[in-house]
VMD Tcl script that draws the C-alpha trace (Angstrom):
set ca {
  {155.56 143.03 180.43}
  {152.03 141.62 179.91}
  {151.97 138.07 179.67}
  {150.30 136.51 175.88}
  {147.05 135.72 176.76}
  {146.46 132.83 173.88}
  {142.80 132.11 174.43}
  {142.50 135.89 173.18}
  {144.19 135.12 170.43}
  {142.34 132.49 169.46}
  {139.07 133.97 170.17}
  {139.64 136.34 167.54}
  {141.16 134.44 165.19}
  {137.74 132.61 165.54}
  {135.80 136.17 165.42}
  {137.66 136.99 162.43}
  {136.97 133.40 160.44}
  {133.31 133.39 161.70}
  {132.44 136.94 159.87}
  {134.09 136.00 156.51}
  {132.22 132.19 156.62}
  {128.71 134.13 157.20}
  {128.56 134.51 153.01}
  {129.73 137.88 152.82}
  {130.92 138.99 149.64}
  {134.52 140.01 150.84}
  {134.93 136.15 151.53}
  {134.96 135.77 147.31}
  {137.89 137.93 146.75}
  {140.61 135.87 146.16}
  {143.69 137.16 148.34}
  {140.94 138.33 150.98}
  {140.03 134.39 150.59}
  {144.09 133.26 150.94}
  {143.67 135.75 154.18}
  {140.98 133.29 155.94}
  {142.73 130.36 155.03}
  {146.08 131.37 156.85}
  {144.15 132.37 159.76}
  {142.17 128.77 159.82}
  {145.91 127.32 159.40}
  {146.64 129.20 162.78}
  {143.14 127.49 163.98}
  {144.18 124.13 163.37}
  {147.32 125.39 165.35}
  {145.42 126.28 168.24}
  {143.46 123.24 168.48}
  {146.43 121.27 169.05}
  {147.28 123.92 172.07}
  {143.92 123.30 173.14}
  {143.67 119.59 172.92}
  {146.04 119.53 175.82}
  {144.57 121.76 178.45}
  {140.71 121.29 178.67}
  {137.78 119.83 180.30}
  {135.50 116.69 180.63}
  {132.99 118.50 179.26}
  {134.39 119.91 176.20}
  {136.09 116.90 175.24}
  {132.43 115.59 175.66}
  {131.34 118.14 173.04}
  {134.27 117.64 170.52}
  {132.95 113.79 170.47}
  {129.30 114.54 169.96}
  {129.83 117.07 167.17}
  {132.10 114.54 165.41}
  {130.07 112.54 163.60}
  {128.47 116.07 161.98}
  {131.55 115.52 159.71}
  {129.49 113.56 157.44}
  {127.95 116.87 156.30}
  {131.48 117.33 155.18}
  {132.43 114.04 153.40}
  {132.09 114.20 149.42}
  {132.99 111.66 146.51}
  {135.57 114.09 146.20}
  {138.53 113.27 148.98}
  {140.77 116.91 147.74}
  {136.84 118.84 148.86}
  {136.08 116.72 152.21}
  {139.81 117.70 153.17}
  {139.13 121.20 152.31}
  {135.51 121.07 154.18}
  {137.29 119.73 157.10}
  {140.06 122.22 157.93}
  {137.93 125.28 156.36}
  {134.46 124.41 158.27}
  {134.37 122.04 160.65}
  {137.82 122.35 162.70}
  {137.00 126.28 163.77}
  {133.82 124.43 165.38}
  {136.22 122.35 166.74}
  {138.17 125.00 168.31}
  {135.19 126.77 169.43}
  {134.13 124.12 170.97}
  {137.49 123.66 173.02}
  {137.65 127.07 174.33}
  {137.24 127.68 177.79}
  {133.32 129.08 177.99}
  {134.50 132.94 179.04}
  {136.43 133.08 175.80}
  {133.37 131.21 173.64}
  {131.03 134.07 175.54}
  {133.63 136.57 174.32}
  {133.50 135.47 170.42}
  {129.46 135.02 170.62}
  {129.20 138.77 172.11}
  {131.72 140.70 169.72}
  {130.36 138.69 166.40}
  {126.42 140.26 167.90}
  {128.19 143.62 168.06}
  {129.92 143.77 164.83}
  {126.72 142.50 163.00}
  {124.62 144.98 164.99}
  {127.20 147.80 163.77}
  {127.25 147.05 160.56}
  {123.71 147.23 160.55}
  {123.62 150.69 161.99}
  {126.01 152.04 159.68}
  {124.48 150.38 156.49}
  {121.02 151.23 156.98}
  {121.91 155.08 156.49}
  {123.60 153.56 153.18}
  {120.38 151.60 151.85}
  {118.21 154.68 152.18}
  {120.66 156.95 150.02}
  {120.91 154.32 147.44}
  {117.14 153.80 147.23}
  {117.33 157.52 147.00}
  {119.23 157.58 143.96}
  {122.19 159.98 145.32}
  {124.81 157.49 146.25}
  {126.79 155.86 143.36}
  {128.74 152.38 144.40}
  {132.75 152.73 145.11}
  {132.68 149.19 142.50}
  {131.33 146.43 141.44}
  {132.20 142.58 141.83}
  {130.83 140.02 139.42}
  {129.69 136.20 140.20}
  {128.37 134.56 137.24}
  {124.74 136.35 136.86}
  {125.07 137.47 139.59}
  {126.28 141.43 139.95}
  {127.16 142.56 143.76}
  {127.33 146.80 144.10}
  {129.92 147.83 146.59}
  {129.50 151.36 149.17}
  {132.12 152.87 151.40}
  {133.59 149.25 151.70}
  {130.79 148.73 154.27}
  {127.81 147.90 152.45}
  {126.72 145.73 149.47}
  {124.01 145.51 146.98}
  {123.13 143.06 144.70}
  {121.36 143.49 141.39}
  {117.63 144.11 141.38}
  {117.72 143.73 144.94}
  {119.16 146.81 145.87}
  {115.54 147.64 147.45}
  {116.23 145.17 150.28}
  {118.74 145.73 153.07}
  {121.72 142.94 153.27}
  {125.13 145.04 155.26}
  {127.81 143.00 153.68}
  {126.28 139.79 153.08}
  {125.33 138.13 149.78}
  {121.56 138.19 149.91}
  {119.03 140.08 151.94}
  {118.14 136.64 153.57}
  {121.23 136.77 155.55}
  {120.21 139.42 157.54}
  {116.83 138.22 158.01}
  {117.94 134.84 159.60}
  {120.52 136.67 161.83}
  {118.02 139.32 163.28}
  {116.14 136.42 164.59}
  {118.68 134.34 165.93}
  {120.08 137.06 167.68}
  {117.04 138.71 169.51}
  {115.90 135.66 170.52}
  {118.65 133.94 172.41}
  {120.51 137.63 173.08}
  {117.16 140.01 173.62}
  {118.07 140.15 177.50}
  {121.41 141.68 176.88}
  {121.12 143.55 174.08}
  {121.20 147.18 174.31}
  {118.05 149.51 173.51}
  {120.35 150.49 170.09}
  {120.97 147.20 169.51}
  {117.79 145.96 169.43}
  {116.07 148.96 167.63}
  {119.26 148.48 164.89}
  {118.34 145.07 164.61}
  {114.82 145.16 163.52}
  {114.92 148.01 161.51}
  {117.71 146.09 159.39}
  {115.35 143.16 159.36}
  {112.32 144.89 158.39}
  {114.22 146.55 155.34}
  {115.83 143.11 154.56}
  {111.72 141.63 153.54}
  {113.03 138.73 154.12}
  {110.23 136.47 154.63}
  {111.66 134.38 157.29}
  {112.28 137.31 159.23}
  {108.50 139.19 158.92}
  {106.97 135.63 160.01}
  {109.18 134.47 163.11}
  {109.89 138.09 164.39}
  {106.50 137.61 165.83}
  {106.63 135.01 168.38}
  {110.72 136.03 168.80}
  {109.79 139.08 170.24}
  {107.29 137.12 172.62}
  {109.33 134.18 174.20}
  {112.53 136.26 173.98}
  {112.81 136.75 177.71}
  {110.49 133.73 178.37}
  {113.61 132.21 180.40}
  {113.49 135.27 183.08}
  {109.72 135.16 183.68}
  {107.13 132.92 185.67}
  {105.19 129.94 184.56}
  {101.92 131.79 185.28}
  {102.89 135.11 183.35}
  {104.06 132.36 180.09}
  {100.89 130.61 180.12}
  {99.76 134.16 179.76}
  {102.01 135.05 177.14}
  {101.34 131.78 175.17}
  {97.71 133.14 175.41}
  {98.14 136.63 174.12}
  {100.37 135.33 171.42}
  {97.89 132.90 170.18}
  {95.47 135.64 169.89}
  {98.36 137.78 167.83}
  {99.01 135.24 166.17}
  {95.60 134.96 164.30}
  {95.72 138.69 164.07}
  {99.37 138.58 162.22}
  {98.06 135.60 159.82}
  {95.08 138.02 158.96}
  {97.15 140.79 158.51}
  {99.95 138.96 156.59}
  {97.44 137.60 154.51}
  {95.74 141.02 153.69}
  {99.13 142.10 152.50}
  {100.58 139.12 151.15}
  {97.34 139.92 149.00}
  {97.73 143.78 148.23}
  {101.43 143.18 147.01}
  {99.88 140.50 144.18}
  {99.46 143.64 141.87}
  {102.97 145.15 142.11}
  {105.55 142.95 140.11}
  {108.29 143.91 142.13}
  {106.34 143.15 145.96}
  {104.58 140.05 144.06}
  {108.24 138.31 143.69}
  {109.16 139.74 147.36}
  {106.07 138.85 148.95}
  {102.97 137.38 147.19}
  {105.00 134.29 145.31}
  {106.84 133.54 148.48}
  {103.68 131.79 150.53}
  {101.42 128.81 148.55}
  {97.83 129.68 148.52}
  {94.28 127.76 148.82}
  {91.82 130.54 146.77}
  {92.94 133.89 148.93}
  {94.16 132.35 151.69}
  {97.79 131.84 152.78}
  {98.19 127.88 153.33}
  {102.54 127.37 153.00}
  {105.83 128.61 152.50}
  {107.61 128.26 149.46}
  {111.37 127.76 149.44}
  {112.64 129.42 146.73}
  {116.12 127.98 146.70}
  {114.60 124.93 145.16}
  {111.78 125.49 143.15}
  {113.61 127.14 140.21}
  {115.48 123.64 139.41}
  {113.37 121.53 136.90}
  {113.20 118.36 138.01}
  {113.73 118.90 141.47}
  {110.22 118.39 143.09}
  {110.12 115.16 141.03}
  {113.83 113.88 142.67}
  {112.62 115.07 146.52}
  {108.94 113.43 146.22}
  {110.58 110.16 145.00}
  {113.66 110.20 147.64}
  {110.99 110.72 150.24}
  {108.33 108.30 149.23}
  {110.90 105.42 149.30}
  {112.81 104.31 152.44}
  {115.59 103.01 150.69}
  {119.26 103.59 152.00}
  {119.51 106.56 150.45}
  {116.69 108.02 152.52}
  {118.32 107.54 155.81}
  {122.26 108.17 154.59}
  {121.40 110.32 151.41}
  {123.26 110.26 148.00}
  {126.14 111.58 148.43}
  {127.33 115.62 148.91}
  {127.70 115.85 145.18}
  {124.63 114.37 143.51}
  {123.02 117.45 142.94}
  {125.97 118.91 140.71}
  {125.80 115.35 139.05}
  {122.39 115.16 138.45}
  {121.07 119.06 137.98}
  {124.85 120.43 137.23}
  {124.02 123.12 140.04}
  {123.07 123.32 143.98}
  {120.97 125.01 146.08}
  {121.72 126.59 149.94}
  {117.43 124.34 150.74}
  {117.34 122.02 153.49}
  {115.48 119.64 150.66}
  {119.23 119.57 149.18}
  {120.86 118.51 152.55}
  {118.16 116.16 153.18}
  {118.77 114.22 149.42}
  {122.68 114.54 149.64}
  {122.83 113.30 153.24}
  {119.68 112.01 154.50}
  {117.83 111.99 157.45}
  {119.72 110.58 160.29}
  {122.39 112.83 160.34}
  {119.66 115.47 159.93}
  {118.05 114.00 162.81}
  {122.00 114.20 164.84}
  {122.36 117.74 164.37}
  {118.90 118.46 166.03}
  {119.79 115.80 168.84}
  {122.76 117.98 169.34}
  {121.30 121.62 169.30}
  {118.48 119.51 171.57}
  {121.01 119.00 174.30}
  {122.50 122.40 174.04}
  {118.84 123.81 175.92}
  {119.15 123.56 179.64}
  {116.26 121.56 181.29}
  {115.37 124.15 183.39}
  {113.80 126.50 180.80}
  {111.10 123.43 179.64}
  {108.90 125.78 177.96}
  {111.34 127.78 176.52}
  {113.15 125.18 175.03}
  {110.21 123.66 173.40}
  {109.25 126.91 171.28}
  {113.33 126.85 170.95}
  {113.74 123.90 169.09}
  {110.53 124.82 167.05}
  {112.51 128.07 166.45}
  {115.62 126.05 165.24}
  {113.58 123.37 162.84}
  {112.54 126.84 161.19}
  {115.90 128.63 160.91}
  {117.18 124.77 159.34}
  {113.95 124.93 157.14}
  {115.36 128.65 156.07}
  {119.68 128.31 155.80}
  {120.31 124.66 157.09}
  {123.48 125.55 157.94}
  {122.93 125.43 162.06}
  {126.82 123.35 161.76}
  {128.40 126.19 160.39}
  {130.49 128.37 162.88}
  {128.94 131.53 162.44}
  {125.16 129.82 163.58}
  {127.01 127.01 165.79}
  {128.54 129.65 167.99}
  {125.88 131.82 168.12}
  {123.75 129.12 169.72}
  {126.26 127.28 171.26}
  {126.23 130.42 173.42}
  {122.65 131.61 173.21}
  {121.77 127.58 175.03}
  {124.32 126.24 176.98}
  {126.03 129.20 178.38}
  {123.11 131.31 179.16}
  {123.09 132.60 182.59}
  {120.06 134.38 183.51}
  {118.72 137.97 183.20}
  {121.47 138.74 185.53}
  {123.96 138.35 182.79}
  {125.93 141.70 182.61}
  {128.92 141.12 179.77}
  {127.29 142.15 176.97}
  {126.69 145.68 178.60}
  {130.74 145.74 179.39}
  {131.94 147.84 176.70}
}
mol new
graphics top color blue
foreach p $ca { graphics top sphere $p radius 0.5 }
foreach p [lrange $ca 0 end-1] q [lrange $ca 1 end] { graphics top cylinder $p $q radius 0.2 }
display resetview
């Protein structure tokens, strides 16, 4: 008989929790939801098996990503319980496994996303074709979610944007990113194609503006110093070319009311001329702008420890997924933490890579900041520490 191999186990119990906590819309049905909180009672299970066979250096890790609990702690002791077994303990766990098994979880969560990308995008083109009708729909406040073949989801007057089985478009275009840079050596040809097509049809902005120099310092690890000066040079030149370009159609779409809100509203301008991003989590909340200009312009306590994870329900009766949010609820040293800790993830040999990495990473926090959640934590977590070379062969072990 063929002994129980537990770390297995484990490692997809963690799969498994780290696809329903990337805001898909399954995760809001309510006995789907009881589902993922049984399996993260079996996580806090396994911890306790893992607590007592392990090494130095994840025990190291479990006490640096501790005091990232603090993103977790509210006024409200019943929610920082339920933040603490729901989110931060299957980091914990992930963090305990032994690195073959952490590989394993990183490489089969790229591969699902990258098939449900494949799959969907046939989906997306017969619904903007008017020809496929949704299975159902699921409501969420204002918000209306359109269900195909179980596989695929659109929301309302967003159908025109690609999103697989996440809540919003913007999903996708954070995970494309992510994934091609830290993953581009040992992702297939498929796999990569899949990829961008799903993040070109997402228009998510985040995704048309770091795809870019992703697809440039991708491989930057496997290559010589003299041919990255090089490519630091050619990409400098692109990159004028792409703000040209991005301008020219930032500026075409101005006309169109549906591109305008997709496109032209997304960037701040100086006359015709693209000079910022605008986070649109944020901006809709009156008063906001007012709050975050006053929080910043004061170094009082609450600018280094925040106000607390609830003020914006107590002071706007509402919330917003803006790193503007984390930085008023929980201010900036802890903000600070989690960037010291995604810092030490790089390995020092890859200087120059790292660099443009943590740029990368100050981006994607600027975009979800959510880098502590297990679905991002894991996928960098492996992307950093455990990267191996060009030589690394498991992803291509099907």
């Amino acid at each position: 008989m063929k002994e129980l191999n537990l770390f297995k186990i484990i490692s997809l119990n963690l799969l498994i929790i780290a696809l329903f906590d990337s805001y898909t819309v399954y995760s809001e049905f309510v006995f789907l939801k009881l589902g993922i909180y049984a399996l993260k009672l079996l996580n806090v299970v396994s911890i306790l098996y893992l607590l007592q066979y392990n090494s130095k250096a994840n025990y190291k890790w479990l006490m640096l990503i501790l005091p990232i609990l603090y993103l977790y702690l509210s006024k409200d002791i019943a929610l920082s319980i339920q933040l603490f077994y729901s989110a931060f303990l299957p980091v914990c766990c992930f963090i305990l496994l032994p690195d073959e098994y952490k590989r394993e979880i990183a490489f089969n969560y790229v591969r699902v996303i990258c098939i449900l990308c494949l799959v969907g995008i046939p989906i997306y083109i017969l619904i903007n074709l008017g020809v496929l009708p949704s299975l159902f729909t699921y409501a969420k406040g204002e918000k209306i979610y359109y269900n195909y073949f179980l596989v695929y989801w659109g929301r309302d007057r967003l159908l025109y944007r690609f999103s697989s089985i996440f809540d919003e478009p913007g999903v996708i275009g954070t995970l494309v990113p992510i994934i091609y840079f830290y993953y581009h050596q040992q992702l297939k040809l498929w796999q990569k194609i899949t990829l961008n097509i799903a993040g070109f049809l997402s228009l998510s902005m985040f995704y048309f503006i770091t795809i870019v120099p992703v697809l440039f310092f991708s491989d930057l690890r496997s290559i010589s110093t003299k041919k990255s000066v090089r490519r630091i040079i050619i990409f400098i030149l692109c990159l004028i070319g792409f703000y040209l370009g991005l301008n020219f159609v930032a500026l075409w779409t101005q006309s169109n009311p549906v591109l305008a809100l997709a496109v032209y509203h997304r960037f701040e301008w100086a006359g015709n001329w693209i000079v910022g991003i605008v986070n649109n989590r944020d901006v809709a909340i009156q008063g906001f702008d007012e709050l975050f200009d006053k929080w910043n312009n004061y170094r009082s306590f609450t600018y280094y420890f925040g106000y607390g994870k609830d003020y914006m329900m107590e002071v706007f009766d509402g919330s917003t997924l803006s790193y503007r949010t984390v930085l008023i609820e929980k201010g900036t040293i802890i903000v600070l933490y989690l960037l010291l800790c995604f810092s030490l993830m790089h390995q020092s040999r890859y200087k120059l890579f790292n660099i443009i990495s943590i740029v990368f990473l100050m981006a994607v926090f600027f975009q979800r900041p959510t880098l502590h959640a297990i679905n991002y934590f894991l996928l960098l977590y492996v992307g950093l520490r455990l990267y191996t070379g060009s030589d690394e062969k498991d992803f291509k072990q099907e």
